[in-house]
DRENMAR-327065 format. One record per residue (C-alpha): residue number from 0; residue in three letters; x, y, z. Coordinates in Angstrom, 1 decimal, always signed. Example, Ala and Ser with C-alpha at 12.3 -4.5 7.8 and 13.67 -1.06 7.14 Angstrom:
BEGIN
0:ala:+12.3:-4.5:+7.8
1:ser:+13.7:-1.1:+7.1
This chain:
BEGIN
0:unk:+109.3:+100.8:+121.1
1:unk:+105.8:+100.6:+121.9
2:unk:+103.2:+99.1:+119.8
3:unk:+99.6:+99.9:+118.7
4:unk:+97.0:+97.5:+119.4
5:unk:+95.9:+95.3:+116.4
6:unk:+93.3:+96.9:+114.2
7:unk:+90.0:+95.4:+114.7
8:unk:+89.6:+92.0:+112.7
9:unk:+92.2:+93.4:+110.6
10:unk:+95.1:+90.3:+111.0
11:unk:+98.3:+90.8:+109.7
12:unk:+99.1:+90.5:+106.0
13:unk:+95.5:+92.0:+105.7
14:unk:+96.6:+93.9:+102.2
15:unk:+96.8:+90.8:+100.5
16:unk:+92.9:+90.2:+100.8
17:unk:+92.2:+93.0:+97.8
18:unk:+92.5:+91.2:+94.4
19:unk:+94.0:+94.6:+92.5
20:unk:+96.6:+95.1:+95.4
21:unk:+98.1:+91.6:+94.8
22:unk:+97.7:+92.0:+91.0
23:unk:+100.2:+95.2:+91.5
24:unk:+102.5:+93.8:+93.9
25:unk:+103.2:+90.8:+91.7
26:unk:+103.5:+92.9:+88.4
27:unk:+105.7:+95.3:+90.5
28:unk:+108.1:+93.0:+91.7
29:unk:+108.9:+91.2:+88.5
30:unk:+109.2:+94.5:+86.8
31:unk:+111.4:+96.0:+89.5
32:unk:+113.6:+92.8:+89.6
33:unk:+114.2:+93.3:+85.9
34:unk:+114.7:+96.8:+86.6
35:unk:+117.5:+96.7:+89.1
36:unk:+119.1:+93.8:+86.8
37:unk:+119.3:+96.5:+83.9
38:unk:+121.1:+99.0:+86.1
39:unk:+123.9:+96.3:+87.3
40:unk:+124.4:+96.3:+83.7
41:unk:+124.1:+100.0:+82.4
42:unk:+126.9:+101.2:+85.3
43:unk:+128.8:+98.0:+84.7
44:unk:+129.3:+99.1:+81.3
45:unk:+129.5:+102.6:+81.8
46:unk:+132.6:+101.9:+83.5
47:unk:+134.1:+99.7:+81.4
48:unk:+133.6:+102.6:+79.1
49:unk:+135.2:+105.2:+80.7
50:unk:+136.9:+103.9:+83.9
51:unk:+135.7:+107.5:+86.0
52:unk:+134.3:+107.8:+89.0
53:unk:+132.9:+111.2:+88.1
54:unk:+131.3:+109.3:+84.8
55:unk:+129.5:+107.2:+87.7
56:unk:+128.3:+110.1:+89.3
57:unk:+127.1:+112.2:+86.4
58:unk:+125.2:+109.2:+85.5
59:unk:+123.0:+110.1:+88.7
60:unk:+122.8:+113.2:+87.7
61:unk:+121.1:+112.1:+84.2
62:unk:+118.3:+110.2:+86.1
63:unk:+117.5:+113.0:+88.6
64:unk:+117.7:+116.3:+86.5
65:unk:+114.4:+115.1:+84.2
66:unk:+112.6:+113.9:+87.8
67:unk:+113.2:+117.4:+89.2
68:unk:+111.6:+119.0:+86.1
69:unk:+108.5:+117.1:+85.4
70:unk:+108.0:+115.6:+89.1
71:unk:+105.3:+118.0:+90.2
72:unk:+103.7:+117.9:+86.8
73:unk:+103.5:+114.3:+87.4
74:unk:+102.1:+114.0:+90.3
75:unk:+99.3:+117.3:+88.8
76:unk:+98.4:+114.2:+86.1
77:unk:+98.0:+111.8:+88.9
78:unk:+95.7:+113.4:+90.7
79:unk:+93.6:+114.5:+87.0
80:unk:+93.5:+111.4:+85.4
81:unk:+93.0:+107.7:+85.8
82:unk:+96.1:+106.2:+87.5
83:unk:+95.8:+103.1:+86.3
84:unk:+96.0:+104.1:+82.3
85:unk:+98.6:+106.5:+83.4
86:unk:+100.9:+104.4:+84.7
87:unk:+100.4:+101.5:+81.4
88:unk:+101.5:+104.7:+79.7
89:unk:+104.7:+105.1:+81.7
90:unk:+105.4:+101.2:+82.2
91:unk:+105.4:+101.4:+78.0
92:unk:+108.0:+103.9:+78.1
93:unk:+110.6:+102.7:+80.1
94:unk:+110.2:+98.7:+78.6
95:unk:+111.2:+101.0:+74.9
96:unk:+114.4:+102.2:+77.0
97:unk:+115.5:+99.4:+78.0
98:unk:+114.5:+98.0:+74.6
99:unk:+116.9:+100.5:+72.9
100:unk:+119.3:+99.5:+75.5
101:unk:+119.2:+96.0:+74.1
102:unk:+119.9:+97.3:+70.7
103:unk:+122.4:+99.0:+71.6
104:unk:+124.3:+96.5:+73.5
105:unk:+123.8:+93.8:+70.5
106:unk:+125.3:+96.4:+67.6
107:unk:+128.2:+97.1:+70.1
108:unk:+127.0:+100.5:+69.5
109:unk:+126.7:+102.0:+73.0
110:unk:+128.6:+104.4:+74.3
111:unk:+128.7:+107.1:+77.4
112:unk:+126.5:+109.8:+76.1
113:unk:+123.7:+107.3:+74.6
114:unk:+123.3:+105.6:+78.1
115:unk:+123.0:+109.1:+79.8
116:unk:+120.3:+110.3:+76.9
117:unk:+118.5:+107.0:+77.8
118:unk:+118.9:+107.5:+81.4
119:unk:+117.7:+111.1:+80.9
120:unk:+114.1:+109.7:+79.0
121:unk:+113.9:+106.9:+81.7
122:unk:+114.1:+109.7:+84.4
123:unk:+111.1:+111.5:+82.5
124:unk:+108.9:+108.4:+82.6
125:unk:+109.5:+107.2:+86.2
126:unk:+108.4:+111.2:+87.0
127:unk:+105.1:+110.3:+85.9
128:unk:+105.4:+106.9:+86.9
129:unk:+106.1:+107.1:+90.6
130:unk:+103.1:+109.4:+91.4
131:unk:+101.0:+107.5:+89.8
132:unk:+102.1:+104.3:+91.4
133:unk:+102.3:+105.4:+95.0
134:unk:+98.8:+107.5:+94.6
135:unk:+97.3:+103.9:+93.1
136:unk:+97.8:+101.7:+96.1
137:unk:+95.9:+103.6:+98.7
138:unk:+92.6:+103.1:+96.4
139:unk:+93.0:+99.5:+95.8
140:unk:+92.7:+98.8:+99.4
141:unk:+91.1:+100.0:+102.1
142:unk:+91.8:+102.6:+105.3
143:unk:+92.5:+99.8:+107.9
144:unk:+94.1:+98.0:+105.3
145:unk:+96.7:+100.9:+104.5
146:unk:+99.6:+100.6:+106.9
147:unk:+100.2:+97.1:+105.8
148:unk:+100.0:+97.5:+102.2
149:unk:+102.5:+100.2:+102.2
150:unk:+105.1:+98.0:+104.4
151:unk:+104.6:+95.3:+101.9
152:unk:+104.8:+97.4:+98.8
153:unk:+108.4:+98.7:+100.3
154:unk:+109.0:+95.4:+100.8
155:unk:+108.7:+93.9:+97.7
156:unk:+110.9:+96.5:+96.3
157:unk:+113.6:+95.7:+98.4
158:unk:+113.5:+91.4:+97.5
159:unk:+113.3:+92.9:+93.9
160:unk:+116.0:+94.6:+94.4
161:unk:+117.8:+91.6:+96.4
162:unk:+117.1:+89.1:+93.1
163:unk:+117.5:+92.1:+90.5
164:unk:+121.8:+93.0:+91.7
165:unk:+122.4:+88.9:+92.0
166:unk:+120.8:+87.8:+89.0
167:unk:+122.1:+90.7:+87.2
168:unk:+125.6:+90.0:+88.2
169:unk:+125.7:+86.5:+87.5
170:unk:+123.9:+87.1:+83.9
171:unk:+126.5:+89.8:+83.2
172:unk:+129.3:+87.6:+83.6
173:unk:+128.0:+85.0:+81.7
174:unk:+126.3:+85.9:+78.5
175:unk:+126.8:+90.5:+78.8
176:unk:+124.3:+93.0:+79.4
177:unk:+122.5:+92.7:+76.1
178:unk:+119.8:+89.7:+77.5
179:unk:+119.7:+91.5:+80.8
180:unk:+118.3:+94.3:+78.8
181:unk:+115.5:+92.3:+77.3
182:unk:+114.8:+90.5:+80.0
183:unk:+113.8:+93.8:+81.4
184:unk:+111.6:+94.6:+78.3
185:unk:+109.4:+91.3:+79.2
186:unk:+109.4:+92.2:+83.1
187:unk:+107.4:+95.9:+81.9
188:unk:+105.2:+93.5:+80.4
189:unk:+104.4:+91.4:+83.3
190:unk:+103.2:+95.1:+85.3
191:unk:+101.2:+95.9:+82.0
192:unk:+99.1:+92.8:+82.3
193:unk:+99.0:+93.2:+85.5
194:unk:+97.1:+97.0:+85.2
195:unk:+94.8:+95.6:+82.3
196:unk:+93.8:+92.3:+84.5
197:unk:+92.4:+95.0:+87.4
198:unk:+88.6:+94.5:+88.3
199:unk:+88.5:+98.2:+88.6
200:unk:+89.0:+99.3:+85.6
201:unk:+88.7:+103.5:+86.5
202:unk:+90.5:+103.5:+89.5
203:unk:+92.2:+105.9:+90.9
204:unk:+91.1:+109.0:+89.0
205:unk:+91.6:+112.1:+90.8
206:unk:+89.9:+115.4:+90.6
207:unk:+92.7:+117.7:+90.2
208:unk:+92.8:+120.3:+87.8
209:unk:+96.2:+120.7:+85.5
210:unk:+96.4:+124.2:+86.3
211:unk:+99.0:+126.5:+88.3
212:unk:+96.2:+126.5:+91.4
213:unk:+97.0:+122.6:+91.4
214:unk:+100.4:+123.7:+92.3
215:unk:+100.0:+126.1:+94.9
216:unk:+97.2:+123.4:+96.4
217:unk:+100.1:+121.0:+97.4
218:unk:+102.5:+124.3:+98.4
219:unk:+99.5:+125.1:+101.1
220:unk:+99.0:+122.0:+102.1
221:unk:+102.8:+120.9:+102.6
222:unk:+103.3:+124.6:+104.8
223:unk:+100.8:+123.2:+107.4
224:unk:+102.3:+119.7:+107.6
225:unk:+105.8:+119.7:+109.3
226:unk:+106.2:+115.9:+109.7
227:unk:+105.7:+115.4:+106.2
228:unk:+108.2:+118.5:+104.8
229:unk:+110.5:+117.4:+107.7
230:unk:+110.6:+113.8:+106.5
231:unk:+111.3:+114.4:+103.4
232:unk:+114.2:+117.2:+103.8
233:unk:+115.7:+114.8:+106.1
234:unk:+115.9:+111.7:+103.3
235:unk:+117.3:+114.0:+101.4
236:unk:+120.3:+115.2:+103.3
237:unk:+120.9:+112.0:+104.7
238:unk:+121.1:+110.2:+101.0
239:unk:+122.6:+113.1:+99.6
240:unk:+125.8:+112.7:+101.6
241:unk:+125.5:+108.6:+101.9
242:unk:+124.4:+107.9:+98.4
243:unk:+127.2:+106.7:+97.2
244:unk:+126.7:+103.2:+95.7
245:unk:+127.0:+104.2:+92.4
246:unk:+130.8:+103.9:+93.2
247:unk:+130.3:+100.0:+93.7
248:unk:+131.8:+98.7:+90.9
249:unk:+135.3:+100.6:+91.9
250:unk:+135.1:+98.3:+95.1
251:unk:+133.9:+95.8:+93.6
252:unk:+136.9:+95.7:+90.8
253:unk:+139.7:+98.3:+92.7
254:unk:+139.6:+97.2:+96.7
255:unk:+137.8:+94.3:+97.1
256:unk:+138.5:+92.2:+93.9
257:unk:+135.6:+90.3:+93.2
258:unk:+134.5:+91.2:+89.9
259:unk:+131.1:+91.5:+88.8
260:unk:+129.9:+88.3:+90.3
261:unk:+130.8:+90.4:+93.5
262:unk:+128.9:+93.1:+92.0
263:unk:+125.8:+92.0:+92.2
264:unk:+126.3:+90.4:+95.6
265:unk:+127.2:+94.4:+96.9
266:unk:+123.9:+95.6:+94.8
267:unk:+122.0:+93.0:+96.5
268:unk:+123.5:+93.3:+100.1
269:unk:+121.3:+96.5:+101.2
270:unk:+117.7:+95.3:+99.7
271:unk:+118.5:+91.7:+101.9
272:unk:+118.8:+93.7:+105.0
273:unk:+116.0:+95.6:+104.2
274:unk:+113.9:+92.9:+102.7
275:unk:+114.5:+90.5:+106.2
276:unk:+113.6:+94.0:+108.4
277:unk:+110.6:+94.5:+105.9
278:unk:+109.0:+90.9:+106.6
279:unk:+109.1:+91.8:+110.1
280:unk:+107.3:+95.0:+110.0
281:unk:+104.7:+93.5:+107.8
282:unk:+104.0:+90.9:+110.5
283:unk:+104.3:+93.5:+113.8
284:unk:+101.8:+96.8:+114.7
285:unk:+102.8:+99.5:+114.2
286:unk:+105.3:+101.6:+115.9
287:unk:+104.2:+104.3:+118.1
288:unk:+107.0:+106.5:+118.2
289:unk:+107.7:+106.9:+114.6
290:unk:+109.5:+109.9:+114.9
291:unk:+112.2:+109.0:+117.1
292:unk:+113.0:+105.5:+115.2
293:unk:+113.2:+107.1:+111.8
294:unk:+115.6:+109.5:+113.2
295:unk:+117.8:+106.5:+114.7
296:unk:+117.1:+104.2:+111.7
297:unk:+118.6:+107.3:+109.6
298:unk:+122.1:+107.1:+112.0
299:unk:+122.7:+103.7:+111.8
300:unk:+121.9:+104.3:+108.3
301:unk:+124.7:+106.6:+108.1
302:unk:+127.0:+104.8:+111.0
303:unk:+127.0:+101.3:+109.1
304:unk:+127.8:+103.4:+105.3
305:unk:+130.8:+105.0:+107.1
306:unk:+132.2:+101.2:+107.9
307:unk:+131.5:+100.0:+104.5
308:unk:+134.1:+102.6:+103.0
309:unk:+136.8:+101.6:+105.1
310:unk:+135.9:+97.9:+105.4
311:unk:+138.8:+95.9:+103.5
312:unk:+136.8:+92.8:+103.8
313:unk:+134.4:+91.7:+101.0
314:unk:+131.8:+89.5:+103.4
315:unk:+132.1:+92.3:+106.1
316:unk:+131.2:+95.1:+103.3
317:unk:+128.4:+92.9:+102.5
318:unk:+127.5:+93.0:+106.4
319:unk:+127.6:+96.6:+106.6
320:unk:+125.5:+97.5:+103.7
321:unk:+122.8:+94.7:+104.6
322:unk:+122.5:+96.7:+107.7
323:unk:+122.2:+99.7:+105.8
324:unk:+119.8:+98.2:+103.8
325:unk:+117.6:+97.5:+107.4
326:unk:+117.9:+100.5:+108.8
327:unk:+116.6:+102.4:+105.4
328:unk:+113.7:+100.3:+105.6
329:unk:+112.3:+101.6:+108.6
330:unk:+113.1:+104.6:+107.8
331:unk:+111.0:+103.8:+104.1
332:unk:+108.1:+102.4:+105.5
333:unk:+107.9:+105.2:+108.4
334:unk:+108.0:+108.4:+105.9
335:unk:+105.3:+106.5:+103.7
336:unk:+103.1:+105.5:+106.6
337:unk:+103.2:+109.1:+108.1
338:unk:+103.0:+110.6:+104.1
339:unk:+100.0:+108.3:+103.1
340:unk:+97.8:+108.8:+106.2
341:unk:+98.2:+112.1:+106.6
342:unk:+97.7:+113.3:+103.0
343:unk:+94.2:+113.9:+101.5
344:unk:+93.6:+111.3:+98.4
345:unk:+93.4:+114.3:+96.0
346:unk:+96.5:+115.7:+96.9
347:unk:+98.1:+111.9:+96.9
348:unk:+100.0:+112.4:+93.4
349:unk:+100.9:+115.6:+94.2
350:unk:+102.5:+114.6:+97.1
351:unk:+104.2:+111.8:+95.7
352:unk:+105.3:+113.5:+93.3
353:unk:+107.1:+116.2:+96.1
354:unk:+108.4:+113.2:+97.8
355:unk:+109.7:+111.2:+94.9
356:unk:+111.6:+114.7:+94.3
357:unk:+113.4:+114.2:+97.6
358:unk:+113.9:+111.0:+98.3
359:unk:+115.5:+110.1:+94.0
360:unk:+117.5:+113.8:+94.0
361:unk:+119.1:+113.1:+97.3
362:unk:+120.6:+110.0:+96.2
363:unk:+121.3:+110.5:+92.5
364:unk:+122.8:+114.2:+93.3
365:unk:+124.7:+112.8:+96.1
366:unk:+126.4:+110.3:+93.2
367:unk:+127.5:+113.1:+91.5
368:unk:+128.7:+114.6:+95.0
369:unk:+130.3:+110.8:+96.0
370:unk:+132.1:+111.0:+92.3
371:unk:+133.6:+114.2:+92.6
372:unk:+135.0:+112.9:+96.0
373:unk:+135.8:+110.2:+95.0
374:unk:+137.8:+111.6:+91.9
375:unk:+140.0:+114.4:+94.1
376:unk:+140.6:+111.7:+97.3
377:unk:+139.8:+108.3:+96.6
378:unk:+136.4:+105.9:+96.8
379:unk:+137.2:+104.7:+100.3
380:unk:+137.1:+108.9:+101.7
381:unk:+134.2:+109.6:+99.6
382:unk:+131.8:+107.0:+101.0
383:unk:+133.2:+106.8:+104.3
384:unk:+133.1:+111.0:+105.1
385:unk:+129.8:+110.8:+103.3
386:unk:+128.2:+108.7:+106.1
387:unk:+130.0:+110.1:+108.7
388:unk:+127.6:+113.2:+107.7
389:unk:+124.5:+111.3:+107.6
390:unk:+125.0:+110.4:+111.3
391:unk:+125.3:+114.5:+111.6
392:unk:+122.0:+115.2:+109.6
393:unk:+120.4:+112.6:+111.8
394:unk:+121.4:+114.5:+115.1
395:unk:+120.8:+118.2:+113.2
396:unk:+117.2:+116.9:+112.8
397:unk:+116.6:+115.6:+115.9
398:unk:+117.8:+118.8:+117.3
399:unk:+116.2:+121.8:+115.2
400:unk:+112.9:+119.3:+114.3
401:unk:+111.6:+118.8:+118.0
402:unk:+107.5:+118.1:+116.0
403:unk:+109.5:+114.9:+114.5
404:unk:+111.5:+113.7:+117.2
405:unk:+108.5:+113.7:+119.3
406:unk:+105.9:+112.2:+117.1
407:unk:+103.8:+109.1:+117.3
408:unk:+101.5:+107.5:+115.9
């Protein structure tokens, strides 16, 4: 793929030179370890609890109903108010989740229907948390700067989410989900400190008004911009059909007996792939033909999900799902690259708040989707059929969305 030329006296890594950027990422990748340790935990014990696959997959369901109602009033608040106090707001309510998670865990009091009422107020908060967060960065650094801090930002998700499965695995099967909990109450703590140690202290405030015209701003707007609709419709399909992971710890326990040491490893397997592909973009130009490597990113995406359901082999699974994990990242760091640059700052929340809609609802609706599967014809058809359709959507895309399959940079 062709390359852009190197940004005038940019560098690479040039992101980390803003003070309030790196203040973020830190507190963002302590909190998002913590955060990916507490939902090792959560389904490990939902399914010790009920021993369903469709109890799985209704737990996805939980998480993405309350993000598909208050999404868009989210990202209306983003764009209205300081992001920065928004988001301390947010980062407060889901540390009390997971704090009534602990409780819960300690009294040996929880059960199916209080994780999915948790799940359901920790859905609520990340709806106003997300567009927030994503509408922040692009004001703590600067335009040149841009394209870099969003590759790093996706990348520091994905090492959290490489330490959060392992360290969350190997915590469960030593001392049980209750300190996991906990230790995800501190990790919100480390974010908060993080937003109150910023030099800018009113950052980020929008000029938005909370009204219906807000609304019908980010509807116009969207109409005129295929490559961003298009971008975002195709996540969706694409990890409606392969998001399937919730069904991990039936592997994990079922067909590849490795317990919940093995777990974790599975958890971490897709943010190490995309963690080791998200270095490298950080360090390279950027692509040229966006378009036509998200679109193959998204197939092997798809190609390598379909192997993992009918891989009997635990290291080979692991395999498959790091390259998952790889090919998801440039797909990632493509749609926010294209999403950020081309968006106007006051419609940034907004926007987020659209995407977040598509790119959480694909793969928490497609757990319920993988569960029901799963439930009528086994874990192994379910995941397998599921990215046998990804590779479709992929092709479908390419097909009846020539603007994307053509675009560059």
């Amino acid at each position: 793929m062709h390359l852009l030329p190197d940004v005038a006296g940019g560098g690479r890594l040039i992101a980390l030179r803003s003070r309030d950027f790196r203040l973020l990422l830190a507190g963002q990748v302590v909190s998002l370890t913590g955060t990916q340790m507490q939902q090792v935990a959560v389904v490990w014990q939902l399914y010790l609890l009920t021993g369903s696959p469709l109890a799985l997959g209704m737990l996805g369901f939980f998480r993405v109903a309350p993000i598909v109602v208050f999404a868009l009033g989210g990202g209306v608040l983003a764009d209205a108010f300081d992001r920065r106090k928004l988001m301390l707001v947010t980062q407060s309510a889901l540390a009390l989740v997971s704090l009534a998670l602990a409780a819960l865990s300690h009294a040996q009091r929880t059960s199916p229907p209080a994780i999915y009422g948790l799940a359901f107020v920790a859905g609520a908060a990340t709806a106003f948390d997300n567009p927030a967060r994503q509408a922040l960065v692009p004001r703590l650094v600067d335009a040149r700067q841009l394209p870099n801090a969003l590759s790093l930002y996706v990348t520091v998700f994905q090492v959290a989410t490489i330490a959060g499965p392992a360290l969350g695995g190997l915590l469960l099967a030593t001392t049980g989900p209750t300190l996991i909990y906990l230790v995800d109450v501190l990790s919100y703590g480390v974010v908060i400190g993080a937003l109150l140690a910023m030099q800018h202290r009113h950052t980020g405030r929008g000029g938005a008004s909370i009204s219906p015209r807000a609304v019908a701003e980010v509807m116009r707007f969207l109409r005129r911009a295929p490559i961003i609709w298009s971008t975002m419709l195709l996540d969706f399909v694409a990890t409606f059909f392969a998001g399937s992971l919730l069904l991990l710890p039936i592997f994990a326990d079922q067909l590849l007996h490795v317990g919940p040491r093995g777990l974790g490893l599975l958890y971490a397997a897709q943010p190490f792939g995309a963690a080791l592909t998200g270095a490298a973009l950080s360090t390279m130009r950027a692509l040229r033909r966006q378009g036509a490597a998200m679109l193959w990113s998204v197939a092997v995406y798809g190609a390598s999900i379909a192997l993992f359901g009918l891989s009997p082999w635990f290291w080979v699974s692991f395999l498959l799902l790091a390259v998952s994990g790889a090919a998801d990242m440039v797909s990632a760091v493509i749609r926010n690259i294209v999403r950020q640059t081309l968006t106007p700052d006051e419609l940034r929340g907004r926007i987020s708040s659209v995407a977040m809609t598509f790119f959480m609802g694909g793969p928490q609706l497609g757990e319920v989707e993988a569960g029901a599967v799963a439930r009528l014809f086994g874990a192994r058809v379910s995941v397998a059929s599921g990215g046998v359709l990804c590779v479709l959507a992929a092709a479908a895309a390419a097909v009846l969305v020539p603007q994307l399959r053509r675009y560059e940079a």
